[in-house]
Structures are given as structure tokens and as C-alpha cells.
Gaussian input, Z-matrix of N, CA and C with variables (Angstrom, degrees):
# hf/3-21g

backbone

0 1
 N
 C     1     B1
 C     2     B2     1     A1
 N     3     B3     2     A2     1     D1
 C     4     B4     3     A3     2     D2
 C     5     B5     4     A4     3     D3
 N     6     B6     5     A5     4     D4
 C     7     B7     6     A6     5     D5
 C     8     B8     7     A7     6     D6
 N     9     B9     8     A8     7     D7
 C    10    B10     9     A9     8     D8
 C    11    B11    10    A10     9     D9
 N    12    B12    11    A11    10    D10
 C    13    B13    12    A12    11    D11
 C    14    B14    13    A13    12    D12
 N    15    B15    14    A14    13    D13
 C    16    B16    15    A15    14    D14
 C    17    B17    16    A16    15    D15
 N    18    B18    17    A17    16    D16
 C    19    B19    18    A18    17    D17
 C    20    B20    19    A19    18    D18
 N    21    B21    20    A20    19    D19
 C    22    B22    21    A21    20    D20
 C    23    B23    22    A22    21    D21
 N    24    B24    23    A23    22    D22
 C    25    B25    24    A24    23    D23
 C    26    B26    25    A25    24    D24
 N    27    B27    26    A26    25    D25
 C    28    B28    27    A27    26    D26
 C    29    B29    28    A28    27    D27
 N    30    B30    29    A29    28    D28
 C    31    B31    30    A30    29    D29
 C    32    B32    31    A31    30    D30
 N    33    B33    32    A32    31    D31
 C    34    B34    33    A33    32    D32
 C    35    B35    34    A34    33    D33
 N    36    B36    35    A35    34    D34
 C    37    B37    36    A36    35    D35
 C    38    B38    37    A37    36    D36
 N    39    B39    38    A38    37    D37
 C    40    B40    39    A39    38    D38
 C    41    B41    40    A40    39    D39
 N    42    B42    41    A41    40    D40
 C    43    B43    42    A42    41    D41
 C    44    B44    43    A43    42    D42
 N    45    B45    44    A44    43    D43
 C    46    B46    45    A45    44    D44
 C    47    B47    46    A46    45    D45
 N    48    B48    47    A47    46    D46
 C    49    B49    48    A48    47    D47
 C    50    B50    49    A49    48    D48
 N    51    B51    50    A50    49    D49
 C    52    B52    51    A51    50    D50
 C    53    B53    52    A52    51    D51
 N    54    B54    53    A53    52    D52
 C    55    B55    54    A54    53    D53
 C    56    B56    55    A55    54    D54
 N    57    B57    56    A56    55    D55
 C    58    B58    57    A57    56    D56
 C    59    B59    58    A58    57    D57
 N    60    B60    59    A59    58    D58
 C    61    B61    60    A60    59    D59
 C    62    B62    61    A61    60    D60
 N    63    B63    62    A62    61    D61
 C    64    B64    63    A63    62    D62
 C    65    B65    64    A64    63    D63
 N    66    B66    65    A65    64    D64
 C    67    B67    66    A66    65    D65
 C    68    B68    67    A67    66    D66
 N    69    B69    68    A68    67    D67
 C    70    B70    69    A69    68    D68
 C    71    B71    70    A70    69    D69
 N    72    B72    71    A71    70    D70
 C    73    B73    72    A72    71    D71
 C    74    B74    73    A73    72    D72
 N    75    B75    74    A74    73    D73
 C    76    B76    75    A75    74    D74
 C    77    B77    76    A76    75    D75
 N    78    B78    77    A77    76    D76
 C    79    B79    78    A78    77    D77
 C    80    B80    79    A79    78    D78
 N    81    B81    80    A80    79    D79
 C    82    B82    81    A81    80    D80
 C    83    B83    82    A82    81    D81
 N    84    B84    83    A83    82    D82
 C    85    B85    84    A84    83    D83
 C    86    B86    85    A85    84    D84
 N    87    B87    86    A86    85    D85
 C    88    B88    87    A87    86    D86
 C    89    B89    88    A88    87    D87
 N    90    B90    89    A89    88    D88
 C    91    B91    90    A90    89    D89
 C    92    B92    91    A91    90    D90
 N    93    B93    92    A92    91    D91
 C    94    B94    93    A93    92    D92
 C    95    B95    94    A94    93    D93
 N    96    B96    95    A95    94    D94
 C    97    B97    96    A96    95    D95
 C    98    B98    97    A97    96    D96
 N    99    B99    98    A98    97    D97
 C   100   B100    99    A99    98    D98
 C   101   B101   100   A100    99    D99
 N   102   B102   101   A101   100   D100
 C   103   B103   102   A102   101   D101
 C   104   B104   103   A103   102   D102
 N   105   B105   104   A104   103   D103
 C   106   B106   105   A105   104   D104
 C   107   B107   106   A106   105   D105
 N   108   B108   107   A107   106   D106
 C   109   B109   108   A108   107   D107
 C   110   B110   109   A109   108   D108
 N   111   B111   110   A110   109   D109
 C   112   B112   111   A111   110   D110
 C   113   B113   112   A112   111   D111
 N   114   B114   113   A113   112   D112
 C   115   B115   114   A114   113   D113
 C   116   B116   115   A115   114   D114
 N   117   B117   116   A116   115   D115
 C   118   B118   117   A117   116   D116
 C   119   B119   118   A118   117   D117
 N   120   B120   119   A119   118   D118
 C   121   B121   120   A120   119   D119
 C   122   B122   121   A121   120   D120
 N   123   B123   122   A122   121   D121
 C   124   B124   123   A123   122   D122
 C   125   B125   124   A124   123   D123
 N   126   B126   125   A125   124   D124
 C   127   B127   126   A126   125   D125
 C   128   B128   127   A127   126   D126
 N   129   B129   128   A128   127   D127
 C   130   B130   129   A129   128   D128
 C   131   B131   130   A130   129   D129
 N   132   B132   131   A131   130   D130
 C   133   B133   132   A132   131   D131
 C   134   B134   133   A133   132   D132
 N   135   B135   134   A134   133   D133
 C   136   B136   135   A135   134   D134
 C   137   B137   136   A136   135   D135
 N   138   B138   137   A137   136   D136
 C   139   B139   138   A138   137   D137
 C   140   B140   139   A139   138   D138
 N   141   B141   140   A140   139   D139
 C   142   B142   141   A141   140   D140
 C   143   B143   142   A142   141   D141
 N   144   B144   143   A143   142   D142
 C   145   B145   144   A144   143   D143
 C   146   B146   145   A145   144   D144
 N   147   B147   146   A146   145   D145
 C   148   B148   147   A147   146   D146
 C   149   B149   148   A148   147   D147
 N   150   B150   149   A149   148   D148
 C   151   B151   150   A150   149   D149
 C   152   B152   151   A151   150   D150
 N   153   B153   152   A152   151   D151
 C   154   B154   153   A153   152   D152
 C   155   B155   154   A154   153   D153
 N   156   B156   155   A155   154   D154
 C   157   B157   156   A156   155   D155
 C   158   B158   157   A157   156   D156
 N   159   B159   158   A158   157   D157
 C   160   B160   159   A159   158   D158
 C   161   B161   160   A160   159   D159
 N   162   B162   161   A161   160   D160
 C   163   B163   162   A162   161   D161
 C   164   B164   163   A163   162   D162
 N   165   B165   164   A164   163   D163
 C   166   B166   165   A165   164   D164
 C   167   B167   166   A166   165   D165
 N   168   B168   167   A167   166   D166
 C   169   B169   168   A168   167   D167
 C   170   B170   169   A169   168   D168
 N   171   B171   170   A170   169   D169
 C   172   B172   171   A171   170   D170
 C   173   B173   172   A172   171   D171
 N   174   B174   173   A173   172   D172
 C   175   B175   174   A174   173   D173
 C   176   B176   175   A175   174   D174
 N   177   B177   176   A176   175   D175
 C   178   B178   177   A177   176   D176
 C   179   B179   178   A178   177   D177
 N   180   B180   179   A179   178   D178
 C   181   B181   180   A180   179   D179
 C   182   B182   181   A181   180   D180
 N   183   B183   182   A182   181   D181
 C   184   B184   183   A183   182   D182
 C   185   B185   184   A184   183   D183
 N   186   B186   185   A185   184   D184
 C   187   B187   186   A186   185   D185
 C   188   B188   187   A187   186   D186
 N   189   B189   188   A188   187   D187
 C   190   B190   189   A189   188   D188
 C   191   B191   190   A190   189   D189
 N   192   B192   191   A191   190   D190
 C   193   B193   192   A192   191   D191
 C   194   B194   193   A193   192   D192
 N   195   B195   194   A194   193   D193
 C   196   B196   195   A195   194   D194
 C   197   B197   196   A196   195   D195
 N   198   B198   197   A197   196   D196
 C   199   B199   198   A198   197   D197
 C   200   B200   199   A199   198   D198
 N   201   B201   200   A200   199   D199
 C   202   B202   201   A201   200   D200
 C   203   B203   202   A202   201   D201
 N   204   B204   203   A203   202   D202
 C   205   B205   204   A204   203   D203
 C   206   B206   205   A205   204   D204
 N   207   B207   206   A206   205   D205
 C   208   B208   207   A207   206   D206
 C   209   B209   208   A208   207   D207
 N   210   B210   209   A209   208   D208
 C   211   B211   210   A210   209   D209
 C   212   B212   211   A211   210   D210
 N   213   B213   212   A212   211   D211
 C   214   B214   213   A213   212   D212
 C   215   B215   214   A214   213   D213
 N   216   B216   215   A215   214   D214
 C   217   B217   216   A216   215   D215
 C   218   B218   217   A217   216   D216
 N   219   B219   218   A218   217   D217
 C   220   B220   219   A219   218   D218
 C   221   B221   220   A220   219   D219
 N   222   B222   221   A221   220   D220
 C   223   B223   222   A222   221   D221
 C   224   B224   223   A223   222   D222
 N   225   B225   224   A224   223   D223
 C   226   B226   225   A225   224   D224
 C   227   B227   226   A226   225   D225
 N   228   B228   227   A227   226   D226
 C   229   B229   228   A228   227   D227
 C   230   B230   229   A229   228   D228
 N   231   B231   230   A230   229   D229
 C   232   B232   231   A231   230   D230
 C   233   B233   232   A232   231   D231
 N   234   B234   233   A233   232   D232
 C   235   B235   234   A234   233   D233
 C   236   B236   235   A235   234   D234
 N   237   B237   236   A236   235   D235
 C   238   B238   237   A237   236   D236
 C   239   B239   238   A238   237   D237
 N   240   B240   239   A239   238   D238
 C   241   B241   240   A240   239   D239
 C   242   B242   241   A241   240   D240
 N   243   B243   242   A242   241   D241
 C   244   B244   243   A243   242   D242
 C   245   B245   244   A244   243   D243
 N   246   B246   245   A245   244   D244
 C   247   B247   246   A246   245   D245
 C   248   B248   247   A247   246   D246
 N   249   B249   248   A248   247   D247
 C   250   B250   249   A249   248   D248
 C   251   B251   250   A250   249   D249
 N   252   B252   251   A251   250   D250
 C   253   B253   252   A252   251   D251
 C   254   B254   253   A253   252   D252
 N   255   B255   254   A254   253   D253
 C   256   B256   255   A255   254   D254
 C   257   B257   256   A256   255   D255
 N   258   B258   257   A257   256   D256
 C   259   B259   258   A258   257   D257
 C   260   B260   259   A259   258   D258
 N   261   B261   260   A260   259   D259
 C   262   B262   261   A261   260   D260
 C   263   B263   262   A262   261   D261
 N   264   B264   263   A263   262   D262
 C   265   B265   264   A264   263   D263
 C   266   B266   265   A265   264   D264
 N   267   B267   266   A266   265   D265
 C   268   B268   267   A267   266   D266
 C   269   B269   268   A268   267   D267
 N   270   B270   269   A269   268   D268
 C   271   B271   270   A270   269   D269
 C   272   B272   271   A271   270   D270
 N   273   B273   272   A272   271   D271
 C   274   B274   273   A273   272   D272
 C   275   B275   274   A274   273   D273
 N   276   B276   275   A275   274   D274
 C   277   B277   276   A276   275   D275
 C   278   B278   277   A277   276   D276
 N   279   B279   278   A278   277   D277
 C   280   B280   279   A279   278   D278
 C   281   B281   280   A280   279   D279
 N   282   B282   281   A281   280   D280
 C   283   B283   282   A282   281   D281
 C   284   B284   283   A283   282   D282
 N   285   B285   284   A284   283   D283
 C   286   B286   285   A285   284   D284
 C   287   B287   286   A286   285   D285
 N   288   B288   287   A287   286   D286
 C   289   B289   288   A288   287   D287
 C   290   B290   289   A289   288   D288
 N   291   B291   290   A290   289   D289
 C   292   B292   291   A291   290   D290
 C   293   B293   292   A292   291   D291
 N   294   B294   293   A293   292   D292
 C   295   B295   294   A294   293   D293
 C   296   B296   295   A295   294   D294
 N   297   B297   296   A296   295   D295
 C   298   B298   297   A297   296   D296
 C   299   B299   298   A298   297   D297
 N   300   B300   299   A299   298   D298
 C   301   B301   300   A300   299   D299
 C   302   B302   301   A301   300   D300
 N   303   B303   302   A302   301   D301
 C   304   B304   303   A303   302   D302
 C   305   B305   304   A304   303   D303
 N   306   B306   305   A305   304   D304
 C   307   B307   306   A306   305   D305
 C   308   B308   307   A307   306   D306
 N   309   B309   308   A308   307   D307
 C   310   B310   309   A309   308   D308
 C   311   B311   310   A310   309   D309

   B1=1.4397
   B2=1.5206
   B3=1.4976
   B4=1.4078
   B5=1.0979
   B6=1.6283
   B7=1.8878
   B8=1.3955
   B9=1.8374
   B10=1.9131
   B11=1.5533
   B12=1.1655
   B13=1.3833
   B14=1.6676
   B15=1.4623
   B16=1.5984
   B17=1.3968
   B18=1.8076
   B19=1.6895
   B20=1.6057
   B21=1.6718
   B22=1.4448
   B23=1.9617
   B24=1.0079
   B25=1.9192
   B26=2.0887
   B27=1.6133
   B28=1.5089
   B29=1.8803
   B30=1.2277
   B31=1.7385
   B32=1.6345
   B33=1.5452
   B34=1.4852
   B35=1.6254
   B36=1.0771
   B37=1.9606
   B38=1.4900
   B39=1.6149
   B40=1.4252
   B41=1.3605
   B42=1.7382
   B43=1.2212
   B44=1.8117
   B45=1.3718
   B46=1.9593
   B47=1.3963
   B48=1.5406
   B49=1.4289
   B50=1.3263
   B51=1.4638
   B52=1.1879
   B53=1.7103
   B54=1.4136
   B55=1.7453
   B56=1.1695
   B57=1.4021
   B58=2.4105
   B59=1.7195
   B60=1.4545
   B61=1.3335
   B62=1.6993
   B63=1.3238
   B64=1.6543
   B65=1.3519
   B66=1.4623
   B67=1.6442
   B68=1.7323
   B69=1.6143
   B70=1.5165
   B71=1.4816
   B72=1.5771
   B73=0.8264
   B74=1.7024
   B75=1.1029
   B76=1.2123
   B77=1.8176
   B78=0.9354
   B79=1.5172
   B80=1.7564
   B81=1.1749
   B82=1.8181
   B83=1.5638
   B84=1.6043
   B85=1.7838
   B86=1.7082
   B87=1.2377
   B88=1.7618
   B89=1.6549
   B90=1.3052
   B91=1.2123
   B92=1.6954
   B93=1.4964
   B94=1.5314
   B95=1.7304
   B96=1.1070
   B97=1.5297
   B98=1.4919
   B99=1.0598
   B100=1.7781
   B101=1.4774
   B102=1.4207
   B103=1.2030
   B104=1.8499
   B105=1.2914
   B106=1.2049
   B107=1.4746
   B108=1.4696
   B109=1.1191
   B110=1.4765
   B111=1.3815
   B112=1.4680
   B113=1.7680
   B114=1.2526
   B115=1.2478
   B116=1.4838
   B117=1.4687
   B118=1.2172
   B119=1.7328
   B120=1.2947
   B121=1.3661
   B122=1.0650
   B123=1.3825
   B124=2.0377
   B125=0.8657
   B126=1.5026
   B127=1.5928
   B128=1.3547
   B129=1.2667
   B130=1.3504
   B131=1.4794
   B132=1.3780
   B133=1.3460
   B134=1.6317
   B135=1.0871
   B136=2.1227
   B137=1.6559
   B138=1.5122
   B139=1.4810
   B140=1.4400
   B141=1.6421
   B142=1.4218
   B143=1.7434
   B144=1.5543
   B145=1.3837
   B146=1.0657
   B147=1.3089
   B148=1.3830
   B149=1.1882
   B150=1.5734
   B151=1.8363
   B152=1.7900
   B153=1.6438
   B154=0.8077
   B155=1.7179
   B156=1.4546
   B157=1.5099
   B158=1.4099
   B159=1.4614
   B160=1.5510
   B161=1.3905
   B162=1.5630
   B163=1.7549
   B164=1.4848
   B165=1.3908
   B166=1.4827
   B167=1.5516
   B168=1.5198
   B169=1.3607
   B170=1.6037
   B171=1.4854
   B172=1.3052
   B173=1.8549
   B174=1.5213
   B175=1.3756
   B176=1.4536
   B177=1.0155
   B178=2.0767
   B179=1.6041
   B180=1.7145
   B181=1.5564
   B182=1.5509
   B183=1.4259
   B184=1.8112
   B185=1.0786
   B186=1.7083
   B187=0.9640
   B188=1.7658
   B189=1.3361
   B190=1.9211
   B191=1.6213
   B192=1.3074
   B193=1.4439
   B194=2.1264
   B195=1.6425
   B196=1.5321
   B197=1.7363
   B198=1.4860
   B199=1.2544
   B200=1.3154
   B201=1.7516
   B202=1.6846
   B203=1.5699
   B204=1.5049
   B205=1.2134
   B206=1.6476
   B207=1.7176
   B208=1.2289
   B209=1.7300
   B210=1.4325
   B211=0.9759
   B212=1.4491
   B213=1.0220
   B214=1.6480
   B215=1.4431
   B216=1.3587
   B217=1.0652
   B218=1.5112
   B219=1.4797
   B220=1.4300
   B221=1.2509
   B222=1.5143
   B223=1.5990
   B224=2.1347
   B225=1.0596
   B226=1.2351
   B227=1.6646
   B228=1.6200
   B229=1.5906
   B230=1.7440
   B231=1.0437
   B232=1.1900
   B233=1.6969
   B234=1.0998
   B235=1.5919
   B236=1.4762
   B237=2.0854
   B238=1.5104
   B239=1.4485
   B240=1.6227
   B241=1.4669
   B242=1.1978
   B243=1.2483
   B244=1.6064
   B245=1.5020
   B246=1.0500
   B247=1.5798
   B248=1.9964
   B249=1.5709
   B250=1.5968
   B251=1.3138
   B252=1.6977
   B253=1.7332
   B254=1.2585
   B255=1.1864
   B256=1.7969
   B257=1.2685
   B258=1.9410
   B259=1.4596
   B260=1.3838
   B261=1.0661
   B262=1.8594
   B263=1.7262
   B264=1.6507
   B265=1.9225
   B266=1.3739
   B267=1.1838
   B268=1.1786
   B269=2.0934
   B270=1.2279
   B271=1.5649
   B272=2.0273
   B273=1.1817
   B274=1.9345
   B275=1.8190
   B276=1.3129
   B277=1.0945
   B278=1.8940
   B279=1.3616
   B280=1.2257
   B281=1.4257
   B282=1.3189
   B283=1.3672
   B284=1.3085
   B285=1.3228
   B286=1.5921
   B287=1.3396
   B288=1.0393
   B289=1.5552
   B290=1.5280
   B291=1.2856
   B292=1.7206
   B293=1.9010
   B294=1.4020
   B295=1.3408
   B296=1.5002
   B297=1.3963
   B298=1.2905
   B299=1.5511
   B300=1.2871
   B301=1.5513
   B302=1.6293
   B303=1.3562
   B304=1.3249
   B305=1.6153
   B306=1.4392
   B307=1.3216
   B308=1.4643
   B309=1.4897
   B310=1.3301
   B311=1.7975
   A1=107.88
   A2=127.35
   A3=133.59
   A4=94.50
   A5=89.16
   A6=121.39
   A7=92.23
   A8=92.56
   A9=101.37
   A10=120.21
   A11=134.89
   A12=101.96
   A13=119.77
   A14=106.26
   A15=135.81
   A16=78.98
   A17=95.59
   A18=110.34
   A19=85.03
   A20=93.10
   A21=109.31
   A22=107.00
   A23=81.94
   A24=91.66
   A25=88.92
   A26=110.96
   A27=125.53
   A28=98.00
   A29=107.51
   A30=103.36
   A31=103.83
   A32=113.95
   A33=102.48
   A34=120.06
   A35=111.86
   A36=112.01
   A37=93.07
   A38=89.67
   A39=98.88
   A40=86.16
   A41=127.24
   A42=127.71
   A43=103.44
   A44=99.94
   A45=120.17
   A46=99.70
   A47=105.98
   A48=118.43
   A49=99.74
   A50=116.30
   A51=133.53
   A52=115.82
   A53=97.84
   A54=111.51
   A55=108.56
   A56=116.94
   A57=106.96
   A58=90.76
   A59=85.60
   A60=109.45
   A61=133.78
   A62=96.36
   A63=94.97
   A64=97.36
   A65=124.63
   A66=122.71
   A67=68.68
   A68=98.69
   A69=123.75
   A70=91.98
   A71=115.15
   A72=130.89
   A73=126.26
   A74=137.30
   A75=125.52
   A76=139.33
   A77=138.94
   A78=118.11
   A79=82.62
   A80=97.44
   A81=113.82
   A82=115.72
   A83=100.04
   A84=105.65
   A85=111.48
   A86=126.13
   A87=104.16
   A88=83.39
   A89=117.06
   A90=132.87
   A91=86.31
   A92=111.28
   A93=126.77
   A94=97.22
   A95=94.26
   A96=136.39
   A97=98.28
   A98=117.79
   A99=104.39
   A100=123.13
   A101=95.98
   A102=103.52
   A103=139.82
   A104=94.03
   A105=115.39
   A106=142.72
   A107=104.34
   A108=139.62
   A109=104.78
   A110=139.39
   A111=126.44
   A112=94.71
   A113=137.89
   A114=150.99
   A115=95.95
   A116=120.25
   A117=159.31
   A118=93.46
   A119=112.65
   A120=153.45
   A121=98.28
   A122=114.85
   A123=122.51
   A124=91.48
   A125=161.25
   A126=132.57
   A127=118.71
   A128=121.34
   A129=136.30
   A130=94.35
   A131=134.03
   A132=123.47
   A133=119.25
   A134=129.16
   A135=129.44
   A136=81.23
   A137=88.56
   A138=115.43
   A139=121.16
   A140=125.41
   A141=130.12
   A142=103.96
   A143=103.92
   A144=127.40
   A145=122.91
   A146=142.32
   A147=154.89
   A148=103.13
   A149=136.23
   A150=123.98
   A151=84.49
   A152=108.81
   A153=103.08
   A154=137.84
   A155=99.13
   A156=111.47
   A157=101.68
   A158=106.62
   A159=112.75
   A160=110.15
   A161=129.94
   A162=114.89
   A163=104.35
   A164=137.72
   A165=111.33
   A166=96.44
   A167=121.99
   A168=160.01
   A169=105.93
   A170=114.96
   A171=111.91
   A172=96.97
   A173=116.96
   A174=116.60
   A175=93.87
   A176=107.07
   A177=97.23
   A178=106.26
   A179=94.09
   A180=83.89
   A181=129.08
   A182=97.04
   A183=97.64
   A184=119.90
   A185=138.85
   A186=162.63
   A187=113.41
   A188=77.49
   A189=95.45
   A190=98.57
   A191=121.79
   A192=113.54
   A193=110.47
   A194=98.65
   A195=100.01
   A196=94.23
   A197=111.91
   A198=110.70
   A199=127.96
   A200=76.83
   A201=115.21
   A202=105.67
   A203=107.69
   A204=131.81
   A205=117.67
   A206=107.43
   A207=127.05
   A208=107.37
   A209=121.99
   A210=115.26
   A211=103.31
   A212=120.83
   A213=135.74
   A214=107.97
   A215=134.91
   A216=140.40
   A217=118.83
   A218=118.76
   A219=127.79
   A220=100.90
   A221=106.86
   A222=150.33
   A223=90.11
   A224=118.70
   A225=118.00
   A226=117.52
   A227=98.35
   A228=106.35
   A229=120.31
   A230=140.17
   A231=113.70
   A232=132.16
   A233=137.96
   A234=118.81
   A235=83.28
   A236=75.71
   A237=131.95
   A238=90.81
   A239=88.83
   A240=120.37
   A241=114.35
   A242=126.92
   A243=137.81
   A244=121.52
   A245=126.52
   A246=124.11
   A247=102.01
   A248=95.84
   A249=114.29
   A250=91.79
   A251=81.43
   A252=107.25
   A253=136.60
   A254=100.81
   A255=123.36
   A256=116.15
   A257=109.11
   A258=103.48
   A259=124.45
   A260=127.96
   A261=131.74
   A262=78.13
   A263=97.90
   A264=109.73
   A265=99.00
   A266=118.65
   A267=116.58
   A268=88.39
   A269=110.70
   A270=110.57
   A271=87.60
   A272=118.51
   A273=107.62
   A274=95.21
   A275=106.45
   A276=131.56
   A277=103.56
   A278=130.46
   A279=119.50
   A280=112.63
   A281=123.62
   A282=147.86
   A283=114.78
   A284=148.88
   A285=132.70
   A286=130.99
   A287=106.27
   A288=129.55
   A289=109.37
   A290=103.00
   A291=127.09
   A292=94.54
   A293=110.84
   A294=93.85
   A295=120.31
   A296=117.73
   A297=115.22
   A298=112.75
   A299=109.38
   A300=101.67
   A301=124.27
   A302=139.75
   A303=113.74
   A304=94.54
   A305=133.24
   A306=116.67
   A307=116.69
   A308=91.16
   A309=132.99
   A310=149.40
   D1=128.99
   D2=161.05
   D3=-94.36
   D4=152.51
   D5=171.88
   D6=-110.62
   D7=144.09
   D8=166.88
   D9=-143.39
   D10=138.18
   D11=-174.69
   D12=-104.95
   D13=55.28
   D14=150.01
   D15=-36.00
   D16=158.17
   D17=156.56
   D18=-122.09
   D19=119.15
   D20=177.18
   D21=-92.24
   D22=144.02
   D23=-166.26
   D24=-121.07
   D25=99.41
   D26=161.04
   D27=-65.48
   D28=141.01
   D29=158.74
   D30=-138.42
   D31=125.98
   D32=161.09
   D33=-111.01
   D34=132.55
   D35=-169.48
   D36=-133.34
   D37=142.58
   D38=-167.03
   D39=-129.83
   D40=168.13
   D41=169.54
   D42=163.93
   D43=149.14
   D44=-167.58
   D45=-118.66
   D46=125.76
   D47=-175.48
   D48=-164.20
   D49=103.06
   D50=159.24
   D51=88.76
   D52=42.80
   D53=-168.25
   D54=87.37
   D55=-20.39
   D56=-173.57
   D57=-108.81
   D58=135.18
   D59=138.55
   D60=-102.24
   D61=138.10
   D62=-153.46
   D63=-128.46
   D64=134.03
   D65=-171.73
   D66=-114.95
   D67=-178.37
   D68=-177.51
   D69=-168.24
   D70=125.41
   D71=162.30
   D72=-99.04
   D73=118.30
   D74=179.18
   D75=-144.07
   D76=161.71
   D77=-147.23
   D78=-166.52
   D79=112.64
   D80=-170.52
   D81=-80.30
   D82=-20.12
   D83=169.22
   D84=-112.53
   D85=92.37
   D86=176.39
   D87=-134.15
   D88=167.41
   D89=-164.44
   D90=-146.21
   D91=121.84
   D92=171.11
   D93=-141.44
   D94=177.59
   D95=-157.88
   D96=-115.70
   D97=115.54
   D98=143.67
   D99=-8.45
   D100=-89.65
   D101=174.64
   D102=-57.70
   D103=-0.49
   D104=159.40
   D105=-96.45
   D106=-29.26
   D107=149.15
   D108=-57.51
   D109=-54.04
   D110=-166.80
   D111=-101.01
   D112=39.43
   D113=-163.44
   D114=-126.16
   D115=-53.82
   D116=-131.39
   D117=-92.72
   D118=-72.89
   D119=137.90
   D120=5.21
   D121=-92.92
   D122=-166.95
   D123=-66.99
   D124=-30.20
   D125=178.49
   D126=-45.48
   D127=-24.41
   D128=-161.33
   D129=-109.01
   D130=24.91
   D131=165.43
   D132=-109.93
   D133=161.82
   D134=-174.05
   D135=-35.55
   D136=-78.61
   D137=-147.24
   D138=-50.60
   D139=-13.82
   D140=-179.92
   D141=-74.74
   D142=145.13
   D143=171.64
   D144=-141.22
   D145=89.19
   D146=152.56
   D147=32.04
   D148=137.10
   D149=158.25
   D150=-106.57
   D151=-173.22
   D152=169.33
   D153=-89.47
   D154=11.73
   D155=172.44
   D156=-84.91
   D157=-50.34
   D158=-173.88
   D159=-50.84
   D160=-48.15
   D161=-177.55
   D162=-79.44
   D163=35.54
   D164=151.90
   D165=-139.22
   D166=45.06
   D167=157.56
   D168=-67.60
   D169=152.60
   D170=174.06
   D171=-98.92
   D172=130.38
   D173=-179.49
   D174=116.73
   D175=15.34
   D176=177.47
   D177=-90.44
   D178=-18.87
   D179=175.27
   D180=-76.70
   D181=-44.24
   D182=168.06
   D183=-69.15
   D184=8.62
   D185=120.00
   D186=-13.77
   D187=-70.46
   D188=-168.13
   D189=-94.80
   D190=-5.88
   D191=165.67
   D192=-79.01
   D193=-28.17
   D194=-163.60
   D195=-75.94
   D196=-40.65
   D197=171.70
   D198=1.12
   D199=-99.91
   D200=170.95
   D201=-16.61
   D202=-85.35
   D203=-156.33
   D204=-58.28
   D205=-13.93
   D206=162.14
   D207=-70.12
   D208=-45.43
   D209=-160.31
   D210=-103.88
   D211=22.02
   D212=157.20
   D213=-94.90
   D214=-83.27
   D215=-163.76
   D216=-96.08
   D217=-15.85
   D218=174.82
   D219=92.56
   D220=-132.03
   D221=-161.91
   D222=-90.27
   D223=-3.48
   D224=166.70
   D225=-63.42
   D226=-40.98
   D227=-166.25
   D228=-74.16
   D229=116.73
   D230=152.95
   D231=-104.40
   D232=132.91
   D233=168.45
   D234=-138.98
   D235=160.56
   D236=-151.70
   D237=-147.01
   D238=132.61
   D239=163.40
   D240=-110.07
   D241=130.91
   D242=149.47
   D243=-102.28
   D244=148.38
   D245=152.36
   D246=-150.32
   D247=128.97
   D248=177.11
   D249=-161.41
   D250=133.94
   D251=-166.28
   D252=17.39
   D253=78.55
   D254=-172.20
   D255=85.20
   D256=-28.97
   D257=-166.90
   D258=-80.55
   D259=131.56
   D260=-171.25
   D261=-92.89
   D262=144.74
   D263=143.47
   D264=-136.83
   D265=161.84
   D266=173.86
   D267=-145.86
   D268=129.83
   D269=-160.47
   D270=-118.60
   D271=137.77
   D272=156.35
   D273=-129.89
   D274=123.21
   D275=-176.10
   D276=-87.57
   D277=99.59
   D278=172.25
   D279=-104.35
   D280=129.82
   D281=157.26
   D282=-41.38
   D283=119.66
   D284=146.68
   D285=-126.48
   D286=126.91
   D287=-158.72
   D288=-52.20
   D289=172.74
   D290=-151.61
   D291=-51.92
   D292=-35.10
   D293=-175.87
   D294=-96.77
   D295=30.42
   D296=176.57
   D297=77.20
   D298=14.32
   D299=171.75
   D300=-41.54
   D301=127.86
   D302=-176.40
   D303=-137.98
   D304=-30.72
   D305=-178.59
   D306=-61.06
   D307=142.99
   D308=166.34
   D309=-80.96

């Protein structure tokens, strides 16, 4: 991990348009790797499972946040990662069903 003294600006925006609610997470200074970036990536796939290097990893938390939210709503959830030029997003797109379900 490098330290910098950027003034890093986090933003979280939340908002419902057209049945999804969609948070966006984002952080205007992060510095990744390719390979960190596509590290980052497969956490967010069925088939990924933690080793034990991987849970004391930085990203174990949105890890255990995508979890959750899988095992709440299922095949409802989607998140998406981006990163271009410095900027991280990390977006989770939730689905809600015919009766307007919306809590969280």
C-alpha cells in the first residue's frame, strides 16, 4: 500500500429509477494494478471463495457486503466495478419485485 497526500474525495449516491435501486460508490484517487483490478473483479463472481491470504486482503469487505446482498435478494443484485484514471466506482444495482419491495 502507498500513502499520498492527494485530498481524496469518497462519494456515496443512492437513487430508484425504474424498479432498481442503485448505490455508487466512488473514490477519485485509488491507484490499482491490473492485476489487482481483475483480483478485485472475481470477488464478485458465483464461483470465488476466500483463501486464507485473500480474507485479510484489502476488498474483503465489499466481499462480505456482495455476499449478504446475494443472499437477500439473489439473482436480483448486480455490482460493477470500474477503475479509469485513478477513479475506483464500484456501482450494486438492486432489483425489486412486483410489489415494490424496497428495504434494505
Amino acid at each position: 500500500m502507498e500513502f499520498h497526500t492527494e485530498t481524496v474525495e469518497i462519494k456515496l449516491t443512492a437513487q430508484k429509477e425504474n424498479g432498481i435501486i442503485s448505490f455508487c460508490f466512488s473514490n477519485n484517487y485509488a491507484e490499482l494494478k491490473p492485476v489487482e483490478l481483475e483480483n478485485l473483479k472475481r470477488k464478485f463472481t458465483e464461483d470465488y471463495r476466500p483463501n486464507e491470504t485473500e480474507v485479510k486482503s484489502l476488498g474483503i469487505g465489499l466481499y462480505n457486503v456482495y455476499r449478504r446482498l446475494k443472499l437477500m435478494y439473489g439473482n436480483n443484485v448486480e455490482l460493477q466495478v470500474h477503475y479509469e484514471n485513478h477513479m475506483f466506482m464500484l456501482i450494486i444495482n438492486i432489483k425489486t419485485d412486483a410489489k415494490g419491495r424496497e428495504e434494505i
